[in-house]
C-alpha positions as CSV (number, residue, x, y, z in Angstrom):
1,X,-89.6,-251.8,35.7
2,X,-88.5,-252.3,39.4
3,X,-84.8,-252.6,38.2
4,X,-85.3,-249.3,36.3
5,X,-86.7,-247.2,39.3
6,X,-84.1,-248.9,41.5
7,X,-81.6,-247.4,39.9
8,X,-83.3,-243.8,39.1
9,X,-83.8,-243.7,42.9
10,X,-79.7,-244.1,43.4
11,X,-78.5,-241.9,41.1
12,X,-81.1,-239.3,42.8
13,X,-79.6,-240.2,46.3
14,X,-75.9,-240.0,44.8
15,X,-77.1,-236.3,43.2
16,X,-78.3,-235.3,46.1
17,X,-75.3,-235.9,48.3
18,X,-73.0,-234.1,45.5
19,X,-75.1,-231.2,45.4
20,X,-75.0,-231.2,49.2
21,X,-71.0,-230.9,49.4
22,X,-71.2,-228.6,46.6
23,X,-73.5,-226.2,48.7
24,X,-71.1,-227.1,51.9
25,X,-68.0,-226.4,50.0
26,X,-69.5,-223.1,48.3
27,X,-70.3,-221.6,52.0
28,X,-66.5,-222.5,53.1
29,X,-65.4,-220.3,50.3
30,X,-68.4,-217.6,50.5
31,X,-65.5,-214.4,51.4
32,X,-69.3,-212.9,52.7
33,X,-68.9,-215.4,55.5
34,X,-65.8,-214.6,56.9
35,X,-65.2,-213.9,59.8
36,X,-63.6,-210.3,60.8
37,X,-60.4,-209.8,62.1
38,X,-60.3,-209.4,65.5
39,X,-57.2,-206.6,65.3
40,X,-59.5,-204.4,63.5
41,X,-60.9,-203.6,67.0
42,X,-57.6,-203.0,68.5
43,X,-55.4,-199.9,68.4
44,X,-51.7,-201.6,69.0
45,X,-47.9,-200.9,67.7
46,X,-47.6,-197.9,64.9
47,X,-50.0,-196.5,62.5
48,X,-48.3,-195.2,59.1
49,X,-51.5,-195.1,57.3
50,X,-55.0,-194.2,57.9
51,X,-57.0,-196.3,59.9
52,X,-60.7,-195.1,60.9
53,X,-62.3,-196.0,63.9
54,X,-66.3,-196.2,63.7
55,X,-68.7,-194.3,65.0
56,X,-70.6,-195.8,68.3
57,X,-67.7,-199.0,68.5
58,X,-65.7,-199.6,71.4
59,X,-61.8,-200.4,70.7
60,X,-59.1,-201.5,73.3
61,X,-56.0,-199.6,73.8
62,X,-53.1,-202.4,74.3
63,X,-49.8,-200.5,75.3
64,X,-48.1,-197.6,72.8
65,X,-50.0,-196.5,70.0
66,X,-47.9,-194.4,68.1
67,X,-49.3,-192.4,64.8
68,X,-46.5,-192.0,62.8
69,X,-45.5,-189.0,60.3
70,X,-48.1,-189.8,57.5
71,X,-50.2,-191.7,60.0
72,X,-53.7,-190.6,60.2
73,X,-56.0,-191.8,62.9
74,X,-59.8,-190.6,62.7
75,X,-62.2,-191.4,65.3
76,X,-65.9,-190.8,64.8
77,X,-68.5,-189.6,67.5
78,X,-69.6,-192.1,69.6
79,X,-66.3,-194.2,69.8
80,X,-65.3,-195.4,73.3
81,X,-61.6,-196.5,73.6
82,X,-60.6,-198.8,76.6
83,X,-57.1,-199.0,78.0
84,X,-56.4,-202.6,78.9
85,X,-53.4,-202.6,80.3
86,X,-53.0,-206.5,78.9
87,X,-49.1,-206.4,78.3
88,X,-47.6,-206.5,81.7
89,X,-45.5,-204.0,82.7
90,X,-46.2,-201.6,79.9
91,X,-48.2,-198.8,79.6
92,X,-51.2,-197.8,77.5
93,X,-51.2,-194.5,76.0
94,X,-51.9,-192.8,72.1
95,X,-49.1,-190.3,71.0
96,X,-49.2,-188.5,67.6
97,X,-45.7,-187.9,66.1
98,X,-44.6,-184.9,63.9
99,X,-46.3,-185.2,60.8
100,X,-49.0,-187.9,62.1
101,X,-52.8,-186.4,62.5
102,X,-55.5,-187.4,64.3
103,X,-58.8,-186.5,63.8
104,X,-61.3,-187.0,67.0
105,X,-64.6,-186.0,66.1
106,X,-67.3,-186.5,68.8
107,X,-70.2,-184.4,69.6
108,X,-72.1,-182.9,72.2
109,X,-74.6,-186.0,72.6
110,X,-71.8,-188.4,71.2
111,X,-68.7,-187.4,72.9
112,X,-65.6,-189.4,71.9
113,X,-64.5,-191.4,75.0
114,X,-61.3,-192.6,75.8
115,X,-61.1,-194.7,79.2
116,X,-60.2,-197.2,80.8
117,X,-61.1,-201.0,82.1
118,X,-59.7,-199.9,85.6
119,X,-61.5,-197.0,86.5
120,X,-59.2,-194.9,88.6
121,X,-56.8,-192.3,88.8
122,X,-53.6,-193.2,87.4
123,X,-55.3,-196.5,85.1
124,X,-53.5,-195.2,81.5
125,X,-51.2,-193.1,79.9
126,X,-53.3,-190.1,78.0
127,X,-52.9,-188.8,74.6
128,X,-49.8,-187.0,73.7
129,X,-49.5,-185.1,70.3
130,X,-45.9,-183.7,69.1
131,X,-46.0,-181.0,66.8
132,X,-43.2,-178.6,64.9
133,X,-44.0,-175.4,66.1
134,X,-41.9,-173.5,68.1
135,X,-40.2,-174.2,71.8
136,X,-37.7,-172.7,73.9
137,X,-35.4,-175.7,74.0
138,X,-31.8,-175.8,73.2
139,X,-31.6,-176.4,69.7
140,X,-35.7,-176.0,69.2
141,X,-36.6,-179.1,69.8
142,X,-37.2,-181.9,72.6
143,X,-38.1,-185.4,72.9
144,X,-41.3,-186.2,74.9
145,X,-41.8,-187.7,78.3
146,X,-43.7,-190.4,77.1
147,X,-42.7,-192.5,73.7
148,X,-39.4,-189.8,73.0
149,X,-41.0,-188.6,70.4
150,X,-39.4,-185.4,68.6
151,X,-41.0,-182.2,69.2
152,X,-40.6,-178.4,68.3
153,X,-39.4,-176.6,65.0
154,X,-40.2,-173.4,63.3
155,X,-43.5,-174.0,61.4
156,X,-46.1,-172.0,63.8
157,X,-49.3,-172.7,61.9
158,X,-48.7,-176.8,61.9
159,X,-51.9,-179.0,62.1
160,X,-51.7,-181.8,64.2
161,X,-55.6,-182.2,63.8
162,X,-58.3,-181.9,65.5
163,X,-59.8,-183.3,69.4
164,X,-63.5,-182.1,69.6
165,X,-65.9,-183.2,72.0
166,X,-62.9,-186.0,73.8
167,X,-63.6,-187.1,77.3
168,X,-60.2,-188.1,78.8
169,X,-60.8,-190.5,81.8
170,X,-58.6,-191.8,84.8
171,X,-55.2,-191.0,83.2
172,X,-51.8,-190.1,84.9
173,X,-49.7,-193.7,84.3
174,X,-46.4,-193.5,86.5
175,X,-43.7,-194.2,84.1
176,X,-41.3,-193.7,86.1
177,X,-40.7,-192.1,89.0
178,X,-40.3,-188.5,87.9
179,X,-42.8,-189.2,84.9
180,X,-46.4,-189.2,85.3
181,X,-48.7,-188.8,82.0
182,X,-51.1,-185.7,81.8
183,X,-54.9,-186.0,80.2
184,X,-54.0,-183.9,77.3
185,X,-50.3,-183.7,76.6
186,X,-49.2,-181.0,74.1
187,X,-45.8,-180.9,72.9
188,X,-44.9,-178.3,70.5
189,X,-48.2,-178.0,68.7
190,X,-48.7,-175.5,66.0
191,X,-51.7,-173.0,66.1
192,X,-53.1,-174.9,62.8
193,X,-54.1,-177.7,65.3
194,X,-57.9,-177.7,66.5
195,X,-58.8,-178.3,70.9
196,X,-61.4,-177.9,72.2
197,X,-64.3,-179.3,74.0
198,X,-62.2,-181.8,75.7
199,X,-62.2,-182.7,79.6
200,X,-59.7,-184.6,81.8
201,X,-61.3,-186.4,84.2
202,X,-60.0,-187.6,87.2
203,X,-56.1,-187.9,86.1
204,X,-53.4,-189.0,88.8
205,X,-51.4,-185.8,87.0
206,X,-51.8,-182.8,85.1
207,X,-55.4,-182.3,83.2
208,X,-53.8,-180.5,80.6
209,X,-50.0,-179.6,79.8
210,X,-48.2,-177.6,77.4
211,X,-44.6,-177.9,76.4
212,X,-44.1,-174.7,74.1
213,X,-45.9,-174.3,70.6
214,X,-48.5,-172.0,69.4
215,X,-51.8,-174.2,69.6
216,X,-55.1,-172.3,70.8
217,X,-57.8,-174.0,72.7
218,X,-61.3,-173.8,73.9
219,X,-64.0,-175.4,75.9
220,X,-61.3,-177.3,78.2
221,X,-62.6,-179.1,81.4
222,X,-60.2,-180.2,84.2
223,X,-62.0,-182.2,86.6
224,X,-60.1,-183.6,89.8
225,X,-56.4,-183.4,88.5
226,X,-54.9,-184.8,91.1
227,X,-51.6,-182.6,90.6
228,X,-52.1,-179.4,88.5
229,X,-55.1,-178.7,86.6
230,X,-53.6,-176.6,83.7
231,X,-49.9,-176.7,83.4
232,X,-47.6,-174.9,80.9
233,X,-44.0,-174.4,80.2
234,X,-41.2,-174.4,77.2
235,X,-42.6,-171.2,75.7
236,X,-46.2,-171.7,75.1
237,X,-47.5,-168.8,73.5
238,X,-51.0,-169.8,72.0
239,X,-54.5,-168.5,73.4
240,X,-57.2,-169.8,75.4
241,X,-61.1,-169.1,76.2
242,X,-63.7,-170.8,78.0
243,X,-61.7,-173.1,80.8
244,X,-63.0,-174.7,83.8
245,X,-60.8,-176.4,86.9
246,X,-62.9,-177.9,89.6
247,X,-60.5,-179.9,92.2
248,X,-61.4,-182.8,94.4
249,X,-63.9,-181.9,96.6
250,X,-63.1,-184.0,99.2
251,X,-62.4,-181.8,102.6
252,X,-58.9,-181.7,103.7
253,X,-57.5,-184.5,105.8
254,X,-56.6,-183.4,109.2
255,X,-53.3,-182.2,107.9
256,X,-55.2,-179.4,105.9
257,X,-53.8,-181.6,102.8
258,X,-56.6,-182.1,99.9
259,X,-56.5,-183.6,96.7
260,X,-54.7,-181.7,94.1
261,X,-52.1,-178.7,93.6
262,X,-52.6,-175.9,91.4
263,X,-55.1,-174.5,89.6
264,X,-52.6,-172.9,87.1
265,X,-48.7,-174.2,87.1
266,X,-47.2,-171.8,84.8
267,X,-43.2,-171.5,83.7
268,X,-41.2,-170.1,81.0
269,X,-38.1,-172.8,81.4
270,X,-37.2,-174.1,84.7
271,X,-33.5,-174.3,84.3
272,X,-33.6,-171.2,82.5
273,X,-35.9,-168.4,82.9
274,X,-35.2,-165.9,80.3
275,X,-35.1,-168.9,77.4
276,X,-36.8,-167.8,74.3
277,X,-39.9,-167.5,73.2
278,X,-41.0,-166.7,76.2
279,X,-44.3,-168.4,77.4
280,X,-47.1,-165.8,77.2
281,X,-50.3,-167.3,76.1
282,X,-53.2,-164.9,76.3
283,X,-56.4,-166.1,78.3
284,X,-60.0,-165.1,78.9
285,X,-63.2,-166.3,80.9
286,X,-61.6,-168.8,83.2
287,X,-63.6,-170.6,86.4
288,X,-60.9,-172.2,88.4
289,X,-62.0,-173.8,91.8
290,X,-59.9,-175.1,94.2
291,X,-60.0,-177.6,97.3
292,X,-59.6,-175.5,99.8
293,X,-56.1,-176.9,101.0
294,X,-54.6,-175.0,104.0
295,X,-51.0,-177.2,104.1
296,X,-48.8,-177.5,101.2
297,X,-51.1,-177.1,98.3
298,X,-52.3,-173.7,98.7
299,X,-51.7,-171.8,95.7
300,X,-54.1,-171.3,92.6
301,X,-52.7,-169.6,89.7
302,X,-49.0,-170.2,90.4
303,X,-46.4,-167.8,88.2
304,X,-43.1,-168.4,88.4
305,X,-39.4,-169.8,86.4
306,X,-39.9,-166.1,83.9
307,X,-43.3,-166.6,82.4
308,X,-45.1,-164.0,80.9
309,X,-48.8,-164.3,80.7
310,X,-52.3,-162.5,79.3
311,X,-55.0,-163.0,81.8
312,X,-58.7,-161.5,81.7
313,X,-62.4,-162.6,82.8
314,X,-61.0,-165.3,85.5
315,X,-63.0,-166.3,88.6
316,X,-60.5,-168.3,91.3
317,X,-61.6,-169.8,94.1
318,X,-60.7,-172.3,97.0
319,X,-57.5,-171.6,97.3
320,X,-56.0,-169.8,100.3
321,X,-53.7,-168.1,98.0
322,X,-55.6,-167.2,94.9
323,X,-52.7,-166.0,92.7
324,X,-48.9,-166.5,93.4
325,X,-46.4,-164.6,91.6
326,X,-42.5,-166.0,91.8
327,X,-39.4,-165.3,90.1
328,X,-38.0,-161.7,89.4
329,X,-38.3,-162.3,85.6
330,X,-41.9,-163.0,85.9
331,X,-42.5,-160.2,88.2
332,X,-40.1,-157.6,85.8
333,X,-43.2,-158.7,83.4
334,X,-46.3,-157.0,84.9
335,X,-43.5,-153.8,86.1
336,X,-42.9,-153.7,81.9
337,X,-46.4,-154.1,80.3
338,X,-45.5,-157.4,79.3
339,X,-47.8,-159.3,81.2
340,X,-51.1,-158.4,82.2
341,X,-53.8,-159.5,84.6
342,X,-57.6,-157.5,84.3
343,X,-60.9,-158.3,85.5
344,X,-59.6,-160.9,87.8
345,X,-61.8,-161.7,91.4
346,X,-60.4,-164.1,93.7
347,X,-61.9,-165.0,97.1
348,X,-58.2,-164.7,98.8
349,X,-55.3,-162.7,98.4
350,X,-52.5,-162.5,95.9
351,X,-48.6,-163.6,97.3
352,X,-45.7,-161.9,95.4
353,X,-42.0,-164.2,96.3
354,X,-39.6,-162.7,93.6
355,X,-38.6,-159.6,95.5
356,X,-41.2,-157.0,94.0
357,X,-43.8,-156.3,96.9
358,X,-45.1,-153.3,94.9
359,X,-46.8,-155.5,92.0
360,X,-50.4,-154.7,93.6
361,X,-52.2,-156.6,90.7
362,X,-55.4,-156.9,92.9
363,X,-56.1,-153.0,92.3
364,X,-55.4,-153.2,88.2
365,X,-58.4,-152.7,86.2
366,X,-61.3,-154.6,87.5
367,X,-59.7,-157.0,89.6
368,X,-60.8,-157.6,93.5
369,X,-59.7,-159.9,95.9
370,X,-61.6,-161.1,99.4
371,X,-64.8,-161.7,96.9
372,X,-67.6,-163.7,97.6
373,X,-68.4,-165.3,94.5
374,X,-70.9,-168.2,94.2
375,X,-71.5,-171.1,91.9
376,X,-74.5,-173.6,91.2
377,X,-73.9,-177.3,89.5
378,X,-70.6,-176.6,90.7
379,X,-69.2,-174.4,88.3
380,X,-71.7,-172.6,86.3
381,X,-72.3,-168.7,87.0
382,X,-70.4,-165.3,86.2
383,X,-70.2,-162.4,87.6
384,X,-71.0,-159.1,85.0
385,X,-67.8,-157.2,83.9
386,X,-64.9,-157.4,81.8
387,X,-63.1,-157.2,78.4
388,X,-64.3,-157.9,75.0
389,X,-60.9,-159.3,73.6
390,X,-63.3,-160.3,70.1
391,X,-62.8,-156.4,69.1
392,X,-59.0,-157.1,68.3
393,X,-59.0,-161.3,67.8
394,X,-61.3,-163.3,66.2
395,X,-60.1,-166.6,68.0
396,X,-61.8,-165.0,71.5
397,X,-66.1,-164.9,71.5
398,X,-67.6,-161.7,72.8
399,X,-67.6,-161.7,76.5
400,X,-69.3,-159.0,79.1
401,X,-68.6,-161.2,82.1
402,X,-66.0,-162.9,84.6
403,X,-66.1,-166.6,84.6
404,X,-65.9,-169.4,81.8
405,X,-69.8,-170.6,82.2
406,X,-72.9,-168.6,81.8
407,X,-76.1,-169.8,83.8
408,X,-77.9,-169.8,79.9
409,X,-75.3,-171.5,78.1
410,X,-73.6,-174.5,80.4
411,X,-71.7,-175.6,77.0
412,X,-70.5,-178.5,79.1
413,X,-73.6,-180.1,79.2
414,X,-74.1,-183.5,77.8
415,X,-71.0,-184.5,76.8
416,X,-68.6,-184.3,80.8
417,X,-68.9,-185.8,83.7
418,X,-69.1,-184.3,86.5
């Protein structure tokens, strides 16, 4: 009997340890236990497919990321992407090519937030989106500043996609030294593309910058550009409502210098004024605030190299020059109908440079200049009177007032900084 139970208790021991490797064995090859792959949380290279980015992650930028045609990035609310800059000597920055999308989706209490490990001015290169819609280019088309990308073409209504509720921190990457990245770059982006809610926030360049296209936007806050606020040029002809620029509010050095240029940076085509289509986008309700530079940053809306522009409901002020008109082309605009300026007050006066003295656009319908006009939480207030543009185009919301932000309805609550 003891022989017998000897040997029943070693074959239970030598059972024992097989089932034990068998269990050890079965968890190495459990797929359930794998782990993930650690590029799945980094945006790198090209994209060519789709490739979804999940709501309330954070992902790190590591130099170019560059959605292809067919590439489709989507980015749900909540998502924080973080420019590393972990490849020495080259920039971090997104651009969307010609027929690549992206889709960035945030909202109000879940903005989408793309940023940056070093948080200053200057720390990444921005998002840049090319599109096929029309410039005024030799040959209608470009190549971008950033990634020479192709831009421009002939199909107005092309969709890009969508940037909704996109905080844009510490951009502005020197690339060189006569490139410097915007927030928002837009390079020939068709109307069928969707902006707004989206804020720049304290970029080394441009908040926002337009080369040509059709693309309408809404909701945009530019906040301490450190160059120009909102820039435009190579024909831009799409529409805008609801924009705020507040400058650095730092008081000038003892220079008069400040932090920032203009307000507005507007052109048709520097080398080439009369280069069609013209750049005449159409704006309403604008709050533009300056830093009250006295030296060599003194203009706010700046005109000039033959644009054409659409301007109604704007507040400026800050700026010892509130409105500069250049150029004769430009000028030969407002003298033809072509471009108009209405229910416009400015807290300084209005400089004309292109030869036409005569222009007097501070006495056209319910403009004034010399105005006191006051803001709380920096920005927010109007003042009562001004165009309904909602009566003849749908893309504008019904408006009584001057200025982009109603005491009752701070839409940029929640989602920018300040």
């Amino acid at each position: 009997m003891n022989k017998y139970f000897k040997e029943i208790s070693c074959a239970t021991v030598m059972l024992t340890a097989m089932l034990n490797m068998f269990v050890a064995c079965g968890s190495d090859d459990d797929p359930e236990t794998e782990q993930p792959d650690p590029d799945e949380f980094v945006l790198k290279g090209e994209l060519t497919g789709e490739k979804t980015l999940r709501a309330g992650t954070t992902y790190e930028l590591v130099g170019g990321y560059q959605v292809k045609a067919g590439g489709r990035l989507t980015i749900e609310e909540g998502v924080t992407i973080e420019a590393t800059r972990s490849i020495d000597g080259q920039p971090d920055y997104i651009i969307v090519e010609q027929g690549g999308r992206i889709e960035a989706i945030g909202t109000k209490e879940r903005p989408v937030v793309m940023t940056s490990t070093r948080q200053q001015p200057g720390a990444w290169g921005g998002v840049h989106i090319c599109g096929r819609a029309p410039v005024n280019l030799s040959g209608g088309t470009g190549k971008s500043e950033i990634g020479d990308a192709t831009f421009g073409g002939s199909a107005a209504d092309d969709n890009s996609g969508t940037m909704r509720y996109v905080r844009l921190e510490y951009t502005g990457f020197a690339f060189s030294e006569t490139k410097e990245s915007n927030g928002l770059t837009m390079y020939g982006v068709g109307s069928g593309t969707t902006i707004e809610y989206v804020q720049s926030y304290k970029g080394s360049d441009d908040g926002f910058e337009w080369f040509g296209g059709t693309v309408n936007a809404r909701y945009l806050v530019s906040t301490h550009s450190e160059d120009d606020s909102f820039d435009w040029t190579d024909g831009w002809t799409g529409k805008g409502q609801f924009w705020v620029a507040v400058q650095d509010p730092t008081a000038p050095g003892a220079d008069g210098t400040a932090n920032g240029d203009c307000l507005i940076e507007a052109d048709n085509r520097e080398d080439n004024f009369g280069n069609t289509p013209v750049s005449r986008p159409t704006l309403s309700n604008l709050t533009l605030i300056g830093n009250n530079d006295s030296n060599a940053q003194k203009r706010g809306i700046r005109l000039r190299a033959g644009t054409s522009v659409r301007l109604y409901n704007t507040l400026v002020k800050g700026k010892p020059v509130s409105l500069t008109v250049a150029t004769t082309e430009t000028e030969q605009s407002f003298v033809n109908g072509v471009s108009v300026i209405e229910h416009l007050w400015a807290d300084h006066a209005f400089a004309y440079e292109g030869g036409i003295a005569d222009l007097a656009l501070d006495t056209k319908t319910g403009n004034a200049v010399n105005q006191e006009i006051s803001f709380t939480g920096n920005y927010i207030g109007t003042v009562a009177g001004g165009i309904d543009l909602s009566s003849s185009d749908s893309f504008f919301a019904k408006t009584d007032y001057k200025g982009a932000v109603p005491s009752d309805n701070d839409w940029t609550a929640g989602w920018t900084k300040k």
